[in-house]
TORDREN-817423 format. One record per residue: residue in one letter; x, y, z of N, C-alpha, C, CB in turn. Coordinates in steps of 0.001 Angstrom, whole numbers, plus 500000, padded with zeros to 6 digits. Glycine has a CB too. Example, Ala and Ser with C-alpha at 12.3 -4.5 7.8 and 13.67 -1.06 7.14 Angstrom:
a513190494310507800512300495500507800513200496700507800511308495527509046/s512850497750507080513670498940507140512900500030507870514084499402505725/
This chain:
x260799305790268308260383306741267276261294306692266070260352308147267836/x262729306709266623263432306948264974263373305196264354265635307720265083/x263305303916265172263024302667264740261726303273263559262553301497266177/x260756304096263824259551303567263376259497304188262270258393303692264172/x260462305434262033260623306526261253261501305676259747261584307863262263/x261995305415260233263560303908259694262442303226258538264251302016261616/x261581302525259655260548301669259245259818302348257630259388301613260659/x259199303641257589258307304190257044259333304510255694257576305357257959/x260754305160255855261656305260255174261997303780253868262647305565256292/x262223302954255094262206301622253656260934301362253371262882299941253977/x259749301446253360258458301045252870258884301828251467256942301571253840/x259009303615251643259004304408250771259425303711249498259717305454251156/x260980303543249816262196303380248848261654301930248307263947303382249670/x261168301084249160260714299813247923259628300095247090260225298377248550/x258339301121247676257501301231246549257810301964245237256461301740246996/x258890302782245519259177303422244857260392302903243753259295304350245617/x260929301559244017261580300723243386260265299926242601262572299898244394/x259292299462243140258454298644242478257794299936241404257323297750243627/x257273300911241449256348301551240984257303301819239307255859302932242127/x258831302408239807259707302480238909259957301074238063260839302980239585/x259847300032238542260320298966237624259156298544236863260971297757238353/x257626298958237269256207298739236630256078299696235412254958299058237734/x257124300640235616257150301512233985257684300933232898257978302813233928/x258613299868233533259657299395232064258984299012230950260634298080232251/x258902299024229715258490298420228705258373296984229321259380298637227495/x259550296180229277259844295078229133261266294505230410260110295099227547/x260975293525230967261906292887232010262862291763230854260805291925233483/x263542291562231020263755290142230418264483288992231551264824290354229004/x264083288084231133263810286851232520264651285736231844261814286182232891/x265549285438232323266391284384231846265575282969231932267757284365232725/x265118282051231183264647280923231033265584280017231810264463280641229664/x264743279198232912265969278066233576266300276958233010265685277489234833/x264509276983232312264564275136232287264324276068230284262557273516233583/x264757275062229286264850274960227716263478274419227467266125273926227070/x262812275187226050261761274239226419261894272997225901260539274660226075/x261634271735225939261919270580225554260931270423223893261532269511226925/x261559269843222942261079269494221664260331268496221692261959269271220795/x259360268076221340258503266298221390258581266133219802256325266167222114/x258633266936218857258011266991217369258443268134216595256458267059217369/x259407267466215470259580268010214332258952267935213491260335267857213948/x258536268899212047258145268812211137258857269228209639257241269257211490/x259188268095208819259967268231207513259237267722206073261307267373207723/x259370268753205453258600268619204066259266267609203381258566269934203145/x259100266727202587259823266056201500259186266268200147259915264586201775/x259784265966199455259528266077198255259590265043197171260143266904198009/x260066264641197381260996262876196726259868262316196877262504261828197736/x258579261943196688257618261161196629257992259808196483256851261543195746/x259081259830195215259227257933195087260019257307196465260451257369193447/x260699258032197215261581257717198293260334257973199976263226259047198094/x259099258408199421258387258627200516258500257451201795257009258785199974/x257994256344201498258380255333202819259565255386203270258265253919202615/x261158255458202559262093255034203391262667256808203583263221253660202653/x261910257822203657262112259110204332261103259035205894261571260462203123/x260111257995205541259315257376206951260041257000207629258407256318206950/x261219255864207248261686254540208096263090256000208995262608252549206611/x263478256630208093264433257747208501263642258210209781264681259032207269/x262160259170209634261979259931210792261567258780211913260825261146210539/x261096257242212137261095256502213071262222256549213757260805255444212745/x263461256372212954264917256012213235265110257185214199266034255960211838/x264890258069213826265388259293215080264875259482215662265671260428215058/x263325258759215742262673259267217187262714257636218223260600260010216841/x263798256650217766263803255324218347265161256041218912263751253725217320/x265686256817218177267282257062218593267206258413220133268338257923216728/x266323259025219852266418260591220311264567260842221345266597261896218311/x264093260095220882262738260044221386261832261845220878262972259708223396/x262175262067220021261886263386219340260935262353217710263899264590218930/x259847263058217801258948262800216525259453263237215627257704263261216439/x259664262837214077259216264114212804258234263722212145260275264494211603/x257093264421212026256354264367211056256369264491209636255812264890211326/x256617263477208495257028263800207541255602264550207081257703262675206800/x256002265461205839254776265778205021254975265641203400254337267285205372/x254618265005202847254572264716201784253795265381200470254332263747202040/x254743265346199127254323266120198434254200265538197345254876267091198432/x252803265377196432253072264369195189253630264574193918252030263890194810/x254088263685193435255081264366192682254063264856191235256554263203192348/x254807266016191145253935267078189708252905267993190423252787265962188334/x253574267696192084252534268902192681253897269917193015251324268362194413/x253276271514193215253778272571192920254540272875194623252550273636192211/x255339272124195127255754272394196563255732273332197451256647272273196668/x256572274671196284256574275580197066255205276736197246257747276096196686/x254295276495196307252698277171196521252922276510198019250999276490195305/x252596275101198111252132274434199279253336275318200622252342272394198986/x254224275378200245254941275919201198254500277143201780256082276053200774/x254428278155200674253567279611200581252389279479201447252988280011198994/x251457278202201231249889278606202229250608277766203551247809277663201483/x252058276981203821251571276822204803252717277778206123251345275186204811/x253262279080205075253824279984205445252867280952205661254754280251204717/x251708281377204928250879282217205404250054281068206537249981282996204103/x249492280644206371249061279946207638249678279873209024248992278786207339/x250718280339208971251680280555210019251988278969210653251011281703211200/x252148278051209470252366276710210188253481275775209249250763275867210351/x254308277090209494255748276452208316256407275238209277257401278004207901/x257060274328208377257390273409208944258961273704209417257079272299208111/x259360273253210346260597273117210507262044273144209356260429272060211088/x261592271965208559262583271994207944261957271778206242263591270919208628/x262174272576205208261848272142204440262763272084203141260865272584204464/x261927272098201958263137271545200912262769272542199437262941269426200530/x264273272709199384264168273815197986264803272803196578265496275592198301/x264678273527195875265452273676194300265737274326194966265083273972192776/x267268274886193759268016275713193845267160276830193217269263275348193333/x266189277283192500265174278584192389264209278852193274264432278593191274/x264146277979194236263035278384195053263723279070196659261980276876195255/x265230278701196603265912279695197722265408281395197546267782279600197485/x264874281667196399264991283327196667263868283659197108265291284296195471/x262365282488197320261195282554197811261304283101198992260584281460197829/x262515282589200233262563282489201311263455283617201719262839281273201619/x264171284418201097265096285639200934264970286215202511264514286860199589/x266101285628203501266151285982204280265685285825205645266077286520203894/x265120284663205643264343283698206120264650282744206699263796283318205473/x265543282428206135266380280795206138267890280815207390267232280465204016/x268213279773208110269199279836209022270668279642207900268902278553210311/x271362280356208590272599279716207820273356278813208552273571280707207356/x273805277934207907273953276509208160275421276138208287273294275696207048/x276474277652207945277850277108207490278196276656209030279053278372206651/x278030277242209947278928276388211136278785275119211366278749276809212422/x277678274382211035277600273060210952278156272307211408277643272723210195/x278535270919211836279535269897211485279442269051209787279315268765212751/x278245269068209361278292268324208550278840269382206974276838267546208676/x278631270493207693279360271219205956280403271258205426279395272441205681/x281360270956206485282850270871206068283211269347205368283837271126207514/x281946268497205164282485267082205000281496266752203465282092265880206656/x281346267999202794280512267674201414280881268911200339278640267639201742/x280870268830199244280970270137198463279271270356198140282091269970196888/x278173269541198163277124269749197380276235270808198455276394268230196894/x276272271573199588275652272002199931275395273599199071275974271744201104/x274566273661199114273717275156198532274070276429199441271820274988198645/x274787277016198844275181278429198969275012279539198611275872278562198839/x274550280164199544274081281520198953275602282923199032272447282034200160/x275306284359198330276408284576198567276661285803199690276924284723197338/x275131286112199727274661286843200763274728286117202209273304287214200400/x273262285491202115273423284307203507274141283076204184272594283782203552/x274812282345203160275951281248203553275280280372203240276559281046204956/x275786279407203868274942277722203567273820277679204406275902276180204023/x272569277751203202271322277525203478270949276074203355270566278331202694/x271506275642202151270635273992201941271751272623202119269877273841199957/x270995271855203232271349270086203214271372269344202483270792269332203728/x272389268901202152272200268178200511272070266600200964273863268445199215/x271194265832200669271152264430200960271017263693200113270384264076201675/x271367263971198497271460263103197604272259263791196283270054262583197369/x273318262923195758273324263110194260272412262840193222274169262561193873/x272297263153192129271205262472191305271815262644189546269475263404191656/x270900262042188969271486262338187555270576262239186546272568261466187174/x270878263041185403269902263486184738270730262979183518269413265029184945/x269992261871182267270108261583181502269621259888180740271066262068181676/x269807259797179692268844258664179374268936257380179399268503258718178398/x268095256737180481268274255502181102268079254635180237267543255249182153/x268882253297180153268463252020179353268382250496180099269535251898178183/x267873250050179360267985248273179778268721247718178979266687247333179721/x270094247380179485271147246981178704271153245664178350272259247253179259/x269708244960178963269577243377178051268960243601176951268702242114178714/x268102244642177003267281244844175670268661245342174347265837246395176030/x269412246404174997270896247074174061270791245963173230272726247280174897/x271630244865174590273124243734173857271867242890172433274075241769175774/x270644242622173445269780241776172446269727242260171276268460241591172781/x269775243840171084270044244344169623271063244803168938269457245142169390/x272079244288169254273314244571168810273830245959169276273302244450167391/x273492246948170243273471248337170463274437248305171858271803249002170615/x275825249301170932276380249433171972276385250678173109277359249199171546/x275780250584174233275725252379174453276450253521174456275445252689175370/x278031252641174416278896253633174565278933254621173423280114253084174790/x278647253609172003278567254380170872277442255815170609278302253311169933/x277131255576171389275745256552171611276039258143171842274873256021173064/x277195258458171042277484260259172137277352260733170632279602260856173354/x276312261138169881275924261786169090274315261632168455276885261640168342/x273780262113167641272736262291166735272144260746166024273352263347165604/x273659260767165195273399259635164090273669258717164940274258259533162685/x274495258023165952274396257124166190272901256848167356275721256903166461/x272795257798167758271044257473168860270468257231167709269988258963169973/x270507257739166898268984256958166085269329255965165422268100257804164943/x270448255896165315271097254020164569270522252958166027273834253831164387/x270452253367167042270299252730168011268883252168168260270753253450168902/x267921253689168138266690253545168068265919252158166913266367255011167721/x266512252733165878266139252014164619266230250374165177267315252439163206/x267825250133165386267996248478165333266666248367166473269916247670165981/x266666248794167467265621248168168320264094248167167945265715248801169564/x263770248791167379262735249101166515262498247956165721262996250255165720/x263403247459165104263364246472164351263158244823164947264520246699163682/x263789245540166215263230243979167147262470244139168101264279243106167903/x261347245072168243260211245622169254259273243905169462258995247277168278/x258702243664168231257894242439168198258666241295169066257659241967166621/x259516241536168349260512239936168872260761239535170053261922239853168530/x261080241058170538261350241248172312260406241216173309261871242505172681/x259164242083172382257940242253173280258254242929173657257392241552174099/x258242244076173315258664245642173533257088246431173158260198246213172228/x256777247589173683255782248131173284256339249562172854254720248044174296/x257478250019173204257793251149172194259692251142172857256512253034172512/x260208251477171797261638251775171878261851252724173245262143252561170431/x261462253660173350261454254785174417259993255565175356262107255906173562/x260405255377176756258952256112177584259691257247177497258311255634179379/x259162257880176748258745259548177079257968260290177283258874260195176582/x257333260764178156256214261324178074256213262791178266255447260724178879/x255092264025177383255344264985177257254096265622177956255724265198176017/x253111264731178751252037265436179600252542266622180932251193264111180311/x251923267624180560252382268860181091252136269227182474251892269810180370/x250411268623182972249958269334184073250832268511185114248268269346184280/x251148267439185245251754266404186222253443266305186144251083264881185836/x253584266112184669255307265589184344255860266866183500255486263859183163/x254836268088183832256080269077183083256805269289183871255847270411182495/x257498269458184914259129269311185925259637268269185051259091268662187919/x259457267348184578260533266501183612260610266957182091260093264862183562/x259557267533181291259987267711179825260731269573180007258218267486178504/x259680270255181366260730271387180951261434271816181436260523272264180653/x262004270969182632263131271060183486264585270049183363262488270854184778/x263903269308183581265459267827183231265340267736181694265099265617184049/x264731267769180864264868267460179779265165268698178762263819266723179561/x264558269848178999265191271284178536266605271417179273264133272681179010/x266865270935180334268330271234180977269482270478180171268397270694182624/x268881269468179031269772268944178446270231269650177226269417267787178266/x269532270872176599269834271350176043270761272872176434268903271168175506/x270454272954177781271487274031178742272430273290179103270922274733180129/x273107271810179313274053271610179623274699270669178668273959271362180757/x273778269968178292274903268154177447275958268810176778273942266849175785/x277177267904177504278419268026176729279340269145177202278088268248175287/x278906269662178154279430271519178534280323271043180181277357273138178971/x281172271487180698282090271651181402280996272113182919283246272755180630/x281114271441183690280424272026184866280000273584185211281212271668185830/x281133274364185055280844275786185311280710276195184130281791276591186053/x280694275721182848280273276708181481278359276939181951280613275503179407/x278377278178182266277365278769182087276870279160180965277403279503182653/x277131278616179537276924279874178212275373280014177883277778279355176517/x274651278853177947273651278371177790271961279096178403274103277194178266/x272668278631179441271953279652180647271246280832181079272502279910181171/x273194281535180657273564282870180674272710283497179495275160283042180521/x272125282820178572271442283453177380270084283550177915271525282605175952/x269629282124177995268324282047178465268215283241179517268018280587179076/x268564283304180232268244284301181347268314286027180653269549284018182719/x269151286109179976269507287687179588267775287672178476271673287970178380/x267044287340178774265436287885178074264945286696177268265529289394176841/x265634285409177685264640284343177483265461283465175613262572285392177361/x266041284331175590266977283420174453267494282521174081267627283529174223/x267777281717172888268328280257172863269176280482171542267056278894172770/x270029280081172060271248279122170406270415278635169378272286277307170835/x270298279190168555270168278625167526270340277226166785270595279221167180/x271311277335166832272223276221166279271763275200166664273567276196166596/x272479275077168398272582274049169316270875273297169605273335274800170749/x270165274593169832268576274343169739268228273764168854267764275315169680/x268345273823167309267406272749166485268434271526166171266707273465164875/x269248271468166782269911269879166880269352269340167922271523269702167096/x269199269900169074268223269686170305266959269150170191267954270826170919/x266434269622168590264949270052168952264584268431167773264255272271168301/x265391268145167123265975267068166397265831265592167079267436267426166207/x266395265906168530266444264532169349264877264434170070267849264574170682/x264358265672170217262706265545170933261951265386169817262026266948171847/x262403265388168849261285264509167889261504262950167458261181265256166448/x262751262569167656262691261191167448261942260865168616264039260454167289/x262408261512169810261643260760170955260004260504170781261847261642172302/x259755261464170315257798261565169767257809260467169033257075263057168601/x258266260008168184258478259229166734258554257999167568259976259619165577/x258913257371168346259581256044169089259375256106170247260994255798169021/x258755256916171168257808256382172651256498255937172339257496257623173824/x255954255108173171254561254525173234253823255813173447254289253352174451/x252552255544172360251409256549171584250599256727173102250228255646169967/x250600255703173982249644255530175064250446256612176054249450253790175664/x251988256633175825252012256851177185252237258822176757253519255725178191/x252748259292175511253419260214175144252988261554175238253697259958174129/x251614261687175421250923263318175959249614262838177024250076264485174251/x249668262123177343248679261492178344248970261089179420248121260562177992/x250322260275179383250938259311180585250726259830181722252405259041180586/x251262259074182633251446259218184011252965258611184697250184258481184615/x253907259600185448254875259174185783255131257586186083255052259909186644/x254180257371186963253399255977187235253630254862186290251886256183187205/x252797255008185563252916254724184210254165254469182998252309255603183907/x255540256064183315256307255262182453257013254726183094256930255737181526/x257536254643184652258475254243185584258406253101185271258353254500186924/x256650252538185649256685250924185108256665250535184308256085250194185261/x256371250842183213256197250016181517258251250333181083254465251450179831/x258907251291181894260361251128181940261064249881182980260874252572182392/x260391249846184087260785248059185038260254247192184632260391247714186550/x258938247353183757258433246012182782258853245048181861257747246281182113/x260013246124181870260865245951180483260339246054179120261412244696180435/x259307246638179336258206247253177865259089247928176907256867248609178297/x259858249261177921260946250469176895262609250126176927260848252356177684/x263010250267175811264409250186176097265160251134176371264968249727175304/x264124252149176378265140253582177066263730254452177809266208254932175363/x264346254787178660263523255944179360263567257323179642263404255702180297/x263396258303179538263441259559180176263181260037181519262802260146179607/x264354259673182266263740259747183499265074259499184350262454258660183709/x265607260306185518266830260050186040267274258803187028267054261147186624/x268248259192187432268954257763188481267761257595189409270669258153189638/x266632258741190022265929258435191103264676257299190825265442259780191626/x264698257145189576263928255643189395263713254575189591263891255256188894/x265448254537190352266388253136190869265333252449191768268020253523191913/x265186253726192676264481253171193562263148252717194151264757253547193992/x262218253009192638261410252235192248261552251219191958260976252513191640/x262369250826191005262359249476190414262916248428191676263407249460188952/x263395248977192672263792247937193697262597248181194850265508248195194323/x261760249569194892260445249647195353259407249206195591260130250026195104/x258631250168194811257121250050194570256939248834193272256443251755194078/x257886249261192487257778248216191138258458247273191368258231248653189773/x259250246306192165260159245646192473259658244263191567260350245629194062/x258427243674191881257785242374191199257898242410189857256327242162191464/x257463243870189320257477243774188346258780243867187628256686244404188108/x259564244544188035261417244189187518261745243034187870262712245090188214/x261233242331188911261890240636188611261562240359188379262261239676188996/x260272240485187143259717239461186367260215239758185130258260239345186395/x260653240963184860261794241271183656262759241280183811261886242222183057/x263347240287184773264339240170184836265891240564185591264130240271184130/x265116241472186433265993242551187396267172242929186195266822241684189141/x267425243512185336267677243789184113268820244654184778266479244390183116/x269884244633184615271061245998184247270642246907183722272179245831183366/x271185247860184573270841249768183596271800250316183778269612251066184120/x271517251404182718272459252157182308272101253673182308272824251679181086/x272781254271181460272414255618181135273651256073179855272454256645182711/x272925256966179157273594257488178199273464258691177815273489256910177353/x274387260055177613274186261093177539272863261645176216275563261482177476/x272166262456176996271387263364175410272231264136174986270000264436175535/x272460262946173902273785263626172969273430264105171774274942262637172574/x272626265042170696271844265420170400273324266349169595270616265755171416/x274075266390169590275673267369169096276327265911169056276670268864170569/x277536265622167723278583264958168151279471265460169263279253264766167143/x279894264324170359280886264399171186280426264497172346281695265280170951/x279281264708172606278714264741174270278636263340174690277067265453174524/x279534263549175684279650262162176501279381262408178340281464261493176172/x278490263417178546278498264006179633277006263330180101278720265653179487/x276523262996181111275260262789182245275534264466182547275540261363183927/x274117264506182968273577265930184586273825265537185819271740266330184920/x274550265893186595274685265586188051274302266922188903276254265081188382/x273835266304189455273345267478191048272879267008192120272149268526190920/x273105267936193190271812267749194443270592268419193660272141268761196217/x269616267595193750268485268063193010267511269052194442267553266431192201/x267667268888195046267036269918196190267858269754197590265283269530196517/x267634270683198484267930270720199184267481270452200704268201271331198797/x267639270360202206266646270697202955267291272077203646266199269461203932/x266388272761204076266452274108204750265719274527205784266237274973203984/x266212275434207215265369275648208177265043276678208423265614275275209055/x263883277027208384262997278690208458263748278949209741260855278800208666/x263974280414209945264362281050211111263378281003212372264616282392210737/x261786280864211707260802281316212799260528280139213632259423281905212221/x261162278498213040261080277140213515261314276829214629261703276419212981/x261618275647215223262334275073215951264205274847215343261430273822216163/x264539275581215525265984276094214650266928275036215190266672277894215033/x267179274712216848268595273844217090267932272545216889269474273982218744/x266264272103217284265978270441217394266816270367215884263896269733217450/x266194271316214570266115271135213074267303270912213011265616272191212123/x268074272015213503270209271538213293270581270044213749271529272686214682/x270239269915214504270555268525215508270105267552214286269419268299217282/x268517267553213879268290266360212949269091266428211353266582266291212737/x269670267674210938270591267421209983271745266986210455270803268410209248/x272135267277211379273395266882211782273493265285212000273732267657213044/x272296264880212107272225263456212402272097262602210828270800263197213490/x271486263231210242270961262988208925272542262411208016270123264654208267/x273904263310208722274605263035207991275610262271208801274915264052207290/x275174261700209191275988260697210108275464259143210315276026261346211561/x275671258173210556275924256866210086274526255905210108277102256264211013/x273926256288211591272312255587211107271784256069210236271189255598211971/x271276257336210046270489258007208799271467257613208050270092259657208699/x272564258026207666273646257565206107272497255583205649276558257043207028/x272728255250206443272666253950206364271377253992205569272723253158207727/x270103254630205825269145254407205751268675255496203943268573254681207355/x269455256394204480269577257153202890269899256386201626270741258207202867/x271185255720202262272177255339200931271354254116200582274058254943201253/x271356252894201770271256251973201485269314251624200739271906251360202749/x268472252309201770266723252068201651266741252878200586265513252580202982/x267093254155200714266235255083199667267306255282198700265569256639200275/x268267254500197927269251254400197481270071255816196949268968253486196655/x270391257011197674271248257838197887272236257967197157271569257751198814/x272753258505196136273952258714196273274725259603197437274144259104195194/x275535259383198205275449260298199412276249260770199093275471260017200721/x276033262196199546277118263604198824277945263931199930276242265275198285/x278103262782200995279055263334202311280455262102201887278030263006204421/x281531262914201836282629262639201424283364261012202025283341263922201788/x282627261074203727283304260124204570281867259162205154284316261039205908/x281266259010203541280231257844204218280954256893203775278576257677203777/x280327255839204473280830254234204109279941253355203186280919253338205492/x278950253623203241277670252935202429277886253325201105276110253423202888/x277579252386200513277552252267198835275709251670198505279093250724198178/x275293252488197872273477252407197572273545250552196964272705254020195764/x272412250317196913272067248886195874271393249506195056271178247496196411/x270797250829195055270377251336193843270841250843192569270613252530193859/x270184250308191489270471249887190069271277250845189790269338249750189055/x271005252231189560271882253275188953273126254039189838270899254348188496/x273624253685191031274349253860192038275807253807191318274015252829193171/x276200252610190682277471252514189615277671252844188799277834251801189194/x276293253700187748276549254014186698276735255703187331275444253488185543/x276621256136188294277000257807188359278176257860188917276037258807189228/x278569256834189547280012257032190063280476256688188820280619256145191371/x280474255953188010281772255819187112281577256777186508282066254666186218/x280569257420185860280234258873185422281227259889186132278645259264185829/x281003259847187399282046261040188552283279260431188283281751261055190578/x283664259508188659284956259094188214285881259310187061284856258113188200/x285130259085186147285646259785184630285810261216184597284598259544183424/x285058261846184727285052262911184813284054263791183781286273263095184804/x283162262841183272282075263021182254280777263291182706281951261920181466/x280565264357183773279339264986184314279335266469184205279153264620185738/x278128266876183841277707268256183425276832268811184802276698268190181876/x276834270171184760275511270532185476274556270525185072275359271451185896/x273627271064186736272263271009186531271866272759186477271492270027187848/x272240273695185139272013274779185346270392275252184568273309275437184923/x270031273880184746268274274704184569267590274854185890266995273667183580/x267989274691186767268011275716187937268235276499188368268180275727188492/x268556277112187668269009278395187184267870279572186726269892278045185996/x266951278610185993265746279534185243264988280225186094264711278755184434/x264303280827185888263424281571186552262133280644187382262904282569185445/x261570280583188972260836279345189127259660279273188252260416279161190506/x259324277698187897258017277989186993258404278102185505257259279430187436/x259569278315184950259349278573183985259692277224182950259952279774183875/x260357276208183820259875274838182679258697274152183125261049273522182537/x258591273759184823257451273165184419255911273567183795257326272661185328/x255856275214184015254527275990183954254681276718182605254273277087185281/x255964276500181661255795277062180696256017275984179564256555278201180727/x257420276103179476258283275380178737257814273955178324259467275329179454/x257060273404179274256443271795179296255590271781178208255533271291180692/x254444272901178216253643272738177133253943272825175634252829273487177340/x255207273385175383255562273646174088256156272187173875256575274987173860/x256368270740174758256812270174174451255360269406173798257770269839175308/x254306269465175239253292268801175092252728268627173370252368269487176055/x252488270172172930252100270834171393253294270062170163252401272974171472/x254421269502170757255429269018170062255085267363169695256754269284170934/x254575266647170919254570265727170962252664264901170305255226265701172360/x252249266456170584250323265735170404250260266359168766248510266820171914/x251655266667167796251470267068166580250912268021166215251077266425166059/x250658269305167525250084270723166520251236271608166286248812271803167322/x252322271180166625253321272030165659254549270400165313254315273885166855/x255653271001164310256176270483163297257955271242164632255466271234161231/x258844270242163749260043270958164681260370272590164631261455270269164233/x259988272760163750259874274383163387259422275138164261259068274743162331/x257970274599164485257015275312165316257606274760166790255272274910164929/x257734273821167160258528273968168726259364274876169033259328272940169102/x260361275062168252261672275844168430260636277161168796262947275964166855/x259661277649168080259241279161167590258809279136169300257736279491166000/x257956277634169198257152277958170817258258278183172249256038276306171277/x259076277748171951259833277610172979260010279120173123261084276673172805/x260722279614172084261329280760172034259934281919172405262145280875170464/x259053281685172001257796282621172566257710282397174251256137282067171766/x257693281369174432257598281180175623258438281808176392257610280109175826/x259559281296176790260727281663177144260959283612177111261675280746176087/x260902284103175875260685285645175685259454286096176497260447286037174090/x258352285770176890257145286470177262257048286106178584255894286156176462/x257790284998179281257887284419180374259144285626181330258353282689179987/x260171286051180482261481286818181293260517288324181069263558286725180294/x259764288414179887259254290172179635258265290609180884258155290420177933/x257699289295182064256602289497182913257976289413183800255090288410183024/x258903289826184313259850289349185599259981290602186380261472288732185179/
């Protein structure tokens, strides 16, 4: 009897353990097994570097047996919209890639990155001052005006002489004078078409009027633009001076119509003797355009500051974007593949395929990129400016600022009227913020 009594006693006490533990909100259950990763997904942006950002995600899944799916973005398309639908879609990618204006899209969102291994071995990573190191920096780049230094010497043009006003257009001129001779079709590709290449007339090329010639951290420039959309006077119609020779002396075909396409190659054609367009071109001309630069010659390049003021002897240097990993991702596979990214197979494949300047202090690779020597001796000297038109508000060169160049370049306003447009722009663009 008391056995059976015993018996009825523990039945009680366990249902009454089960019934009590069926109230909890929530158990939490320690996971044994991790779940295993098969597939990453990383945005790029670099369109001209698209294949050897391919040969990269093979490399780590030959190394690691982990996929990445690259996704690709064309260039003069608007990234971070695309980011936006594929954040509302709830199908953000793992790892993706900012400007430095498009970090505040993600406000809070983003992993911070300072414990790293690879952060302690670069200064270019992107810092926030709230969240820490948000962005992977995997390239230097440079912003300023490229040449073909066989076309220069053929015209007596020295580039070094080139750090002012009067002498760029002494430069322009002599070549001008030997366009026929050379088989040249215009002194300079510039092009001022807005819907595709405004990220170049109102971002890299307005940034030359926020930085050429200015000390890395001189913000003065900037600091105006931003306080309600303002510009220097001064400095602006000396500025506004050098974007009209450029109108005056780029090809008529390529100058409110072009296509990036378009001036990259008629610049490896050896058609222009100067281009508008940064170091990341390199890797076209050893690219996609490769035939066509050795049929001109695999030509030496250069670069020379928009020196538009006497005395600017400064290039733009930056990480031009970053990569970054949403919190809601696959967060450690994503750490693991930066961490790899900056270490010696990927280095290899950055620096050397997609010609890199690599912003990690203790790589060994040196790019074959054409323009690879001309930014180090740039860094070396000590004659590099920032990139503080990243700074602007997002949208507001390529979706604003571009068209006042476009209206500059297709002749419905006079230099007068640019300056006015800019300045409208710029004012009515900070008055909507």
């Amino acid at each position: 009897m008391k056995n059976w009594k015993a018996l009825i006693l523990v039945a009680i006490l366990v249902s009454s353990a089960i019934i009590n533990g069926c109230g909890k909100e929530s158990v939490e259950v320690p996971e044994e097994v991790a779940t295993s990763v098969e597939k990453l997904t990383l945005l790029n942006i670099k369109s001209e570097v698209a294949s050897q950002i391919n040969d990269l995600a093979a490399k780590y899944e030959q190394e690691t047996g982990i996929k990445v799916e690259v996704l690709g973005v064309e260039s003069g398309a608007d990234a971070q919209a695309m980011l936006k639908g594929y954040y509302l879609s709830d199908q953000m990618p793992d790892i993706i890639a900012c400007e430095a204006s498009s970090f505040a899209n993600w406000d809070g969102l983003l992993v911070d990155l300072s414990d790293q291994g690879w952060a302690s071995r670069t200064d270019a990573a992107y810092k926030d001052a709230t969240y820490g190191t948000l962005g992977f920096p995997y390239t230097t780049e440079a912003i300023g005006l490229a040449y073909n230094a066989n076309i220069l010497s053929a015209c007596g043009v020295d580039p070094a002489s080139i750090t002012g006003p009067d002498a760029m257009k002494a430069a322009f001129e002599a070549i001008d004078a030997k366009k026929e001779e050379l088989g040249l079709k215009a002194v300079i590709g510039y092009c001022a078409e807005p819907e595709n290449l405004g990220w170049s007339s109102g971002n890299h090329i307005f940034g030359a009027y926020i930085d050429s010639g200015l000390d890395r951290s001189d913000t003065t420039y900037i600091d105006l633009l931003n306080d309600g959309g303002q510009v220097d006077d001064s400095r602006f119609a000396d500025y506004a001076e050098m974007i009209n020779l450029f109108n005056q002396y780029s090809d008529p075909d390529l100058l409110t119509t072009g296509t990036y396409n378009d001036q990259v190659l008629g610049f490896a054609s050896g058609k222009y003797a100067f281009v508008t367009q940064g170091s990341w071109i390199g890797a076209t001309l050893v690219g996609d355009d490769a035939s066509e630069y050795q049929a001109a010659g695999s030509f030496p390049v250069g670069m020379v500051p928009y020196a538009f003021q006497d005395g600017m002897e400064t290039i733009l240097t930056s990480a031009p974007s970053w990569w970054a990993i949403p919190k809601e991702g696959q967060v450690d596979a994503a750490k693991d593949f930066l961490q790899w990214c900056s270490e010696d197979s990927a280095q290899k494949i950055l620096v050397e395929e997609a010609g890199f300047i690599s912003p990690f202090k203790d790589c060994k690779y040196v790019a074959s990129d054409p323009f690879a020597q001309v930014i180090s001796d740039y860094i070396s000297a000590g004659k590099t400016s920032s990139w503080h038109w990243m700074d602007m508000p997002e949208g507001l060169g390529q979706k604003g600022l571009a068209f006042a160049f476009h209206k500059f370049a297709a002749g419905e306003v006079d230099t007068a009227g640019f300056i006015q447009e800019i300045k409208s722009i710029a004012k009515d663009w900070y008055s909507k913020l």
